[in-house]
C-alpha positions in Angstrom: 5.3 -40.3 9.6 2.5 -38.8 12.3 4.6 -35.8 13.0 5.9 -35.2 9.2 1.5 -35.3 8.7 1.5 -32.3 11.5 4.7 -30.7 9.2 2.9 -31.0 6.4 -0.2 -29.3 7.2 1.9 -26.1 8.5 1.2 -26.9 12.6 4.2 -26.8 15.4 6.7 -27.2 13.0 9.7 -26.0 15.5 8.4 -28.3 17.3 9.9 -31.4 15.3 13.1 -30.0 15.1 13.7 -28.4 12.4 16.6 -26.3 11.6 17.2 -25.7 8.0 17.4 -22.1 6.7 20.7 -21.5 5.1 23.1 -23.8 2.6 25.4 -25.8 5.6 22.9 -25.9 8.6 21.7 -29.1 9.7 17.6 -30.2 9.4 16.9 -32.5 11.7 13.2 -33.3 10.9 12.5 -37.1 10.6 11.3 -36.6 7.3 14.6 -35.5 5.9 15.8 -39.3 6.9 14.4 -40.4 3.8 14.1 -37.4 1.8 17.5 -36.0 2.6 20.0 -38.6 3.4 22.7 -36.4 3.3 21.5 -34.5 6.1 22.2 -30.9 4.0 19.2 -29.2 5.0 18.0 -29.2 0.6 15.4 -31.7 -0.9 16.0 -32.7 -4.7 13.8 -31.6 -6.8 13.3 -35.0 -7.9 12.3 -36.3 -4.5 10.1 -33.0 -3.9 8.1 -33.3 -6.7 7.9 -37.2 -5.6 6.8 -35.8 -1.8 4.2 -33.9 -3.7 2.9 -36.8 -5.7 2.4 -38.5 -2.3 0.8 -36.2 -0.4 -0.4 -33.4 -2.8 -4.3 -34.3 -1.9 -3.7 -33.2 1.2 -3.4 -29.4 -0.1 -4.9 -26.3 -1.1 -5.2 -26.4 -4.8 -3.6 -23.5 -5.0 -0.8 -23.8 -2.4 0.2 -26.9 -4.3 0.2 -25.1 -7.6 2.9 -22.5 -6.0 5.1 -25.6 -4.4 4.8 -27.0 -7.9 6.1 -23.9 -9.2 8.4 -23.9 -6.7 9.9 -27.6 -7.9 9.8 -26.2 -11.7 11.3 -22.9 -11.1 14.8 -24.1 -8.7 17.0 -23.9 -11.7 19.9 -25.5 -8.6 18.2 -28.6 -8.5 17.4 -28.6 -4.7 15.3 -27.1 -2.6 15.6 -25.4 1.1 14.0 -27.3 3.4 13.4 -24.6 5.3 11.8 -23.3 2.2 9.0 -25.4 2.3 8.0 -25.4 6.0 8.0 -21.3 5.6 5.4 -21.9 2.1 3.7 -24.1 4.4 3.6 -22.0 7.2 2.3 -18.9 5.2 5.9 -17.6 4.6 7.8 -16.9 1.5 11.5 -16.7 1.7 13.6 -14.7 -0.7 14.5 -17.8 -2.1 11.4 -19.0 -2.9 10.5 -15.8 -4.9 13.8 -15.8 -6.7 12.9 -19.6 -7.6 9.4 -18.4 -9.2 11.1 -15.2 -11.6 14.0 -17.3 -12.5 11.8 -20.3 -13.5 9.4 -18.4 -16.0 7.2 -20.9 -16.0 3.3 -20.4 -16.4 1.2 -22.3 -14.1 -0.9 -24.6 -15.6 -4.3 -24.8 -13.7 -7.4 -22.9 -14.0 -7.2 -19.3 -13.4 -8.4 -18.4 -10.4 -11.2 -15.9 -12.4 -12.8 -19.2 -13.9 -13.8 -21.1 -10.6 -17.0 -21.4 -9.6 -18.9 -21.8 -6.6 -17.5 -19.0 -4.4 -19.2 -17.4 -1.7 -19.8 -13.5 -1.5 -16.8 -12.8 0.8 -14.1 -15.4 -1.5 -15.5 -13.5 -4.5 -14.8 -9.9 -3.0 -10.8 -11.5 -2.3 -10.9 -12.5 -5.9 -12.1 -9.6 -7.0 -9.4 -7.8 -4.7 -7.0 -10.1 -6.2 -7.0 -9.1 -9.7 -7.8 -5.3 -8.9 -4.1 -5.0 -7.3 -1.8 -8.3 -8.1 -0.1 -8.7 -11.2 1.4 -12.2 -11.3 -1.1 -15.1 -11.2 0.9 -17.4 -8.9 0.4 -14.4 -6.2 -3.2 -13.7 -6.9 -3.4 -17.3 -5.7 -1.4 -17.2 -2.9 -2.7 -14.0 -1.4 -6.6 -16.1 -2.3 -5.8 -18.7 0.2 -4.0 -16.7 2.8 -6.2 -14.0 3.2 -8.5 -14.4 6.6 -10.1 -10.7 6.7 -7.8 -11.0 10.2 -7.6 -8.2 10.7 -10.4 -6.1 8.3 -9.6 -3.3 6.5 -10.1 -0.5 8.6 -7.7 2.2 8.7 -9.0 3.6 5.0 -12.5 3.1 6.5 -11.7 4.6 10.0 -9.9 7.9 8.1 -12.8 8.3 5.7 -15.6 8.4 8.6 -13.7 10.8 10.9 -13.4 13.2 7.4 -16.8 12.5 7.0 -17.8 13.5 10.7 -15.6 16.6 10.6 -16.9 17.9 7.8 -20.6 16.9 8.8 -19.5 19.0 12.5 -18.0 22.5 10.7 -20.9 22.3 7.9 -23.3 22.9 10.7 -21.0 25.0 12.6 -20.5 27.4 9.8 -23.8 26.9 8.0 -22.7 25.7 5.0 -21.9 23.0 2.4 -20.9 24.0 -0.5 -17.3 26.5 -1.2 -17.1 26.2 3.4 -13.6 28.2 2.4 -15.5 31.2 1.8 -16.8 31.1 5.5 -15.1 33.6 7.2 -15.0 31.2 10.5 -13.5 28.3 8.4 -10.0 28.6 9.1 -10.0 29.6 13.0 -10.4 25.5 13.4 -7.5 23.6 14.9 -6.8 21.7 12.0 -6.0 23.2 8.9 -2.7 24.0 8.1 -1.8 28.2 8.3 1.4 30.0 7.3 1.1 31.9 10.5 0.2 29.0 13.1 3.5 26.7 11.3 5.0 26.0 14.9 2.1 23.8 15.2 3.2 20.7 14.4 0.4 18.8 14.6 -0.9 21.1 11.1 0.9 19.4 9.3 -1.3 16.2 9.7 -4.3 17.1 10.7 -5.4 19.4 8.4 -6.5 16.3 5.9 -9.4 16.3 7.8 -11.0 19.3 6.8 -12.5 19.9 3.3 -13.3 23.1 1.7 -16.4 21.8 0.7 -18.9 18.6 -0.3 -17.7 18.8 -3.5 -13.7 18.3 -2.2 -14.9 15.8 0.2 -16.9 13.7 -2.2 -14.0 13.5 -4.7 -11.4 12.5 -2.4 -13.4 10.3 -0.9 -14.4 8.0 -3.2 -10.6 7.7 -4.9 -9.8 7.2 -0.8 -12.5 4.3 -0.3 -12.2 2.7 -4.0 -8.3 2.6 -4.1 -7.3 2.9 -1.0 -9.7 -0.1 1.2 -8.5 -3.1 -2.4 -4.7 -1.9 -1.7 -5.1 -2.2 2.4 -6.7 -6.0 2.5 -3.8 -6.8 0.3 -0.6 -5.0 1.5 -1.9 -4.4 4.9 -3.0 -1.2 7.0 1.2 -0.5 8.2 2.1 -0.1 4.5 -0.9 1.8 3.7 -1.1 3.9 6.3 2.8 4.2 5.9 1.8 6.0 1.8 -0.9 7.6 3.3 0.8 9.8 6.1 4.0 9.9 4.1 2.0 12.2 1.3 0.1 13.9 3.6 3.1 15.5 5.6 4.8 15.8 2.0 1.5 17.7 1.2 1.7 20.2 3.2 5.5 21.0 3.4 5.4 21.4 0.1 2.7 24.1 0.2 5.2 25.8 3.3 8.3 25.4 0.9 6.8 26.9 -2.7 3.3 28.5 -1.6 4.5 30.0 1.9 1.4 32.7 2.5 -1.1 29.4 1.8 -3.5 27.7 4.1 -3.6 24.1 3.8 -7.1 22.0 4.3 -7.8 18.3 2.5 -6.9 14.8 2.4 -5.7 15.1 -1.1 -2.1 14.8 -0.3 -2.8 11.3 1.1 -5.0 10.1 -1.1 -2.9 11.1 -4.5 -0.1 9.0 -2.9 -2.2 5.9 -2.9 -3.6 6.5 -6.4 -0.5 7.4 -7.8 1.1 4.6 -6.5 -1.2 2.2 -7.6 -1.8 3.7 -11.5 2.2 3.4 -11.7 1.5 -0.6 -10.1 -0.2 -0.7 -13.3 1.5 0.9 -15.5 4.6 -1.2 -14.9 2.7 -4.0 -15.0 0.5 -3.1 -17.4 0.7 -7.2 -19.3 0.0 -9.1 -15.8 -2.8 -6.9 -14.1 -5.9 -8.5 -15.3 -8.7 -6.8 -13.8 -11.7 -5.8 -16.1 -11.8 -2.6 -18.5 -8.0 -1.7 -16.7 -8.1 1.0 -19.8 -11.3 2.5 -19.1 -11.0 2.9 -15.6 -7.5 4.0 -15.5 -8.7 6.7 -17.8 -11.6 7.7 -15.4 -9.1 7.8 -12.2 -6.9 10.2 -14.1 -10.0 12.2 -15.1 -11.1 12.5 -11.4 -8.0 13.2 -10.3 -7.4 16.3 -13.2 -11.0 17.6 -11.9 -10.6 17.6 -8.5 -6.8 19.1 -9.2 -8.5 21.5 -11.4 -10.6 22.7 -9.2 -7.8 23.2 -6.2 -5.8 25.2 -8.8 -9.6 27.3 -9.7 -10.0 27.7 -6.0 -6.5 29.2 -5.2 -6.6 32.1 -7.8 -10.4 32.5 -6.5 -11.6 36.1 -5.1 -10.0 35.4 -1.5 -12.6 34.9 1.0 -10.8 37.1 3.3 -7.9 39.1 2.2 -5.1 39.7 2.5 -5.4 35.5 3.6 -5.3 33.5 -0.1 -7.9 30.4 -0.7 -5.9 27.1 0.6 -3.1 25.8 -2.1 -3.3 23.6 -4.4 0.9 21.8 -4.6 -0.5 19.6 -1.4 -1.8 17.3 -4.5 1.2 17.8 -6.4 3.6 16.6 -3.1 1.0 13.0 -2.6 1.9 12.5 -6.2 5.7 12.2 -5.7 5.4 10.2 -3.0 3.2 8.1 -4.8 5.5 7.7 -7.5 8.6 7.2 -5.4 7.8 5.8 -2.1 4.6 4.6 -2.9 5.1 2.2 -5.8 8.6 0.5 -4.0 5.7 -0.4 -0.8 3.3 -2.5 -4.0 5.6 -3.1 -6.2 6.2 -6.7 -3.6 3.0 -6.9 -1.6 4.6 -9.9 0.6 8.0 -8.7 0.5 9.6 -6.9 3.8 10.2 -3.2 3.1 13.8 -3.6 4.8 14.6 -6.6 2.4 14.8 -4.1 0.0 17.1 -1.5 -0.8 15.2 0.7 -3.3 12.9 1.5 -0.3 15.5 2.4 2.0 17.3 4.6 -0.9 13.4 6.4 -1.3 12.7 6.6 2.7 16.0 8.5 3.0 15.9 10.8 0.0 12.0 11.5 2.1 13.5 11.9 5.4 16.2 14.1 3.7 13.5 16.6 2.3 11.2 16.3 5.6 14.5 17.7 7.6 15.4 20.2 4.6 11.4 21.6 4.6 11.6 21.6 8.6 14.7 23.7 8.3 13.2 26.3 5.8 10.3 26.8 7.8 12.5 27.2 11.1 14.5 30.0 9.1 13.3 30.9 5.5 10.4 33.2 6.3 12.6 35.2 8.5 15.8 35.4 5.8 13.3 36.3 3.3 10.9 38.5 5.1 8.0 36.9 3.7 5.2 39.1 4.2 2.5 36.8 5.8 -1.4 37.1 6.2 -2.5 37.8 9.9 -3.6 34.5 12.2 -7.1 33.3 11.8 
């Protein structure tokens, strides 16, 4: 029983043999002499929830809520071994998640809003929790699991190098407010420019320049107060994957339906997360429990319609320096899509692998398709249709 106490607790487990997986293979783990006879690789239900009886002090409160809704939610009767050295080893198989939708059952214990006792940084994960998880069984899960291993720092790390680009052309062009008008402000690197399109790198890095403090401040704190809540839950690869993804889609966009535009602004990114997440909600409007969802749903769709607003204002502007127009406005419009699409299959499962599911892979490739299509037009549309473009900055 020594090594099943090492099992149990989630340590070396391949180191005691075990095997189980799929329905057939063979488990070999001495605790499956007595709790699987048969040698199948599955644990009754019966005998699981007695396994849990036994040794259910030994827990997590909450990990032994989810194997108890594990036990209640196996409408087979049996349970994967291998099942429950992945739960116990911080993994959830497919399996186990089908177990927990089939099972509709609601657990039982406290909510995880009602304990007490919590430091600052378990408070912030709870907080966290309810801000972006829908289902209470996952709150909890993500609650224990979560180390701050590694922190969330991509959001952070994009938001300071906006901040310090911004901080480097306001001096540089001696001025805050409206920089656009600044007849110096599009001879930068960065921004995206009809003229300069072979530069592939435009196409990214223009997020880092703002056309003002105004259009920095907005996107910023959507950026920080969405963005940093959906990275310590879903990780920065999936973020970051949303956050690229609509900028790029940002400003092909603008090259495909506003071809004499300049690009400049993180907004493209930073819709897709938002979007994303209010559609999160949306769906899951019943489960999402964080406080005054209404009220501040209401106030990220405001924000978002200002600072839209004033894009739109800014484009039909007196240009700053004709025959050059003010930098477009459809780069928000592109993040959106990608929010809704691509972004809400990436949280719709916040543990689940992207290629476990298919409705990503159907989204990635309708994305890909239009990345090649846009790449395509830009090669050959301006020429076919002797677009009349505004000279290089």
């Amino acid at each position: 029983m020594a090594s099943y106490q090492v099992q149990w607790k989630g340590k070396s487990v391949r180191d005691h043999g075990v095997r189980g997986g799929k329905a057939g293979e063979k488990c070999r783990a001495p605790v499956l002499i007595k709790y699987d006879p048969e040698n199948s690789g599955f644990i009754s239900t019966e005998r699981f929830r007695d396994l849990l009886a036994t040794h259910g002090s030994e827990l997590d409160p909450h990990k032994l809520e989810v194997l108890l809704a594990l036990a209640n939610g196996n409408a087979d009767g049996k349970i994967c071994y291998q099942d429950f050295v992945n739960l116990m080893s911080n993994k959830r198989s497919n399996s186990f998640r089908r177990a927990i939708l089939q099972g509709s059952r609601q657990l039982k214990g406290c909510s995880l809003r009602d304990e007490v006792g919590l430091g600052l940084p378990q408070r912030l994960v709870r907080h966290v929790a309810y801000e972006t998880l829908p289902r209470e069984v996952d709150r909890k899960w993500y609650f224990d699991s979560y180390t701050y291993c590694p922190p969330p720092l991509l959001i952070l790390a994009i938001t300071i190098a906006e901040v310090a680009v911004f901080m480097y052309y306001g001096f540089q062009l001696d001025r805050l407010v409206l920089q656009v008008s600044s007849p110096l402000f599009l001879k930068s690197p960065l921004p995206y420019h009809p003229q300069l399109r072979a530069q592939a790198w435009r196409y990214l890095s223009y997020s880092f320049m703002h056309t003002g403090i105004e259009h920095l401040s907005l996107n910023m704190a959507m950026q920080l107060l969405v963005g940093v809540p959906l990275e310590m839950v879903h990780g920065a690869p999936r973020i970051g994957l949303v956050y690229v993804c609509g900028v790029l889609a940002g400003s092909l966009a603008v090259s495909v339906t506003d071809m004499t535009a300049p690009v400049v602004g993180s907004s493209g990114g930073v819709y897709a997360l938002v979007s994303a997440h209010l559609a999160n909600v949306v769906m899951n409007w019943s489960g999402m429990k964080c406080q005054f969802k209404l009220f501040r749903m209401a106030m990220a769709l405001v924000c978002m319609s200002v600072e839209f607003g004033r894009a739109v204002w800014l484009r039909f502007y007196p240009q700053a320096f004709p025959p050059c127009p003010n930098p477009s406005f459809v780069a928000h419009l592109g993040g959106v899509l990608v929010g809704l699409t691509l972004g809400v299959v990436v949280l719709q499962n916040y543990e689940q692998r992207l290629q476990e599911q298919s409705l990503f892979w159907i989204f990635f490739c309708v994305y890909t398709l239009f990345v090649l299509c846009a790449v395509f037009w830009n090669v050959f549309a301006y020429s076919l249709l002797d677009v009349r473009l505004p000279p290089p900055p």
